[in-house]
C-alpha positions, 0 to 999 in steps of 0.5 A: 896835497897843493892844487895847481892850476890847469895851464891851459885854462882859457883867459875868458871861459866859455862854458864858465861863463855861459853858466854863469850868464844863464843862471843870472838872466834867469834871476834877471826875469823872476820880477816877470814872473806872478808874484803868487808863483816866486819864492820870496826873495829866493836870489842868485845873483850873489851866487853868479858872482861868486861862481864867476870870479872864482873860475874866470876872475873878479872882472866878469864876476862882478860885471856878470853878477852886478849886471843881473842884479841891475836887470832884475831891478829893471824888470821889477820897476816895469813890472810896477809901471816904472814907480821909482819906489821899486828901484834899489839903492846904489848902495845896496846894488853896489853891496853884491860885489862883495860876492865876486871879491870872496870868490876871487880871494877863497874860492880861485881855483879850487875844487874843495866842496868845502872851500867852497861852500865856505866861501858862500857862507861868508859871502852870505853872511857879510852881505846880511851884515853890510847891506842891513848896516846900511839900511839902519845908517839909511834909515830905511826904517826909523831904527834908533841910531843906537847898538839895539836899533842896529840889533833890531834892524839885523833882527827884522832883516832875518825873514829876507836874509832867508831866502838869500842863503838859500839861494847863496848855497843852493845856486853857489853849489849847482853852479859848482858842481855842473862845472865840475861835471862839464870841464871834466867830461866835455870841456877839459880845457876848462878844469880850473884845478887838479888835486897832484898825487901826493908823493908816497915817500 
């Protein structure tokens, strides 16, 4: 069974990219929010990339999901009276792109849950993997520039890493399945794949 585009899909979607915008400002503004009321380091600006790219493409994957990122961080530098000390590197700000890349190489056009859900892991998994080997290279702690420094930085990242996932996964499989639901019953135009039944010979 092949997965075929829809042809009539619009170039810029409405509706996929008001999803996206929504969810992504929400997470903009958590910084505004008490501290005591967030969950810690709960995030879906991977997951609004990766939604993104793999329903309307790259470009506005990443312009949406590195755009909330850089909202929030303003929020958050606000929130503590401008203190430069709150801004994120350009580095680690730059590592969420890796979500729209994955989005738009495994997940363009497919409605495999699993598929999917792949994709979020490994879009996951690589920005742990990246955004704490940058820390260890930046110093961001006095790790020991040795295999069992960088161990012990992907070690000490595990706490954050967290709610990371949690919010990859989570907000990567709602922004999907309300996706679903929607182009199927109210913005057909929008359907990015139909499964073609296979031929019975």
């Amino acid at each position: 069974m092949t997965e075929s585009a829809n042809p009539n899909e619009p170039r810029f979607p409405p509706m996929t990219l008001a999803l996206g915008l929504l969810l992504g400002l929400g997470c903009a503004v958590v910084p505004l929010v008490p501290e005591p009321l967030r969950t810690w380091n709960f995030a879906a600006f991977g997951a609004v990339g990766l939604f993104i790219a793999g329903r309307a493409g790259f470009l506005p994957g990443l312009v949406l999901g590195l755009g909330s990122k850089i909202l929030s961080d303003f929020f958050n530098t606000a929130a503590n009276n401008f203190n430069s000390d709150y801004l994120p590197t350009w580095y680690y700000v730059a590592t969420f792109a890796i979500y729209p890349l994955v989005g738009a190489a495994l997940v363009r056009r497919t409605q495999n849950p699993l598929r999917i859900a792949g994709g979020a892991l490994v879009a996951s998994a690589l920005f742990f993997l990246i955004s704490n080997f940058e820390a260890w290279l930046g110093q961001a702690m006095p790790y020991p520039y040795t295999v069992a420094g960088l161990l012990e930085c992907y070690s000490q990242g595990l706490p954050f890493y967290k709610g990371t996932f949690l919010g990859d996964m989570l907000c990567t499989g709602s922004l999907f399945a309300a996706h679903a639901y929607l182009s199927r019953y109210y913005f057909p135009a929008e359907r990015s794949a139909t499964l073609p039944v296979e031929d019975s010979r």
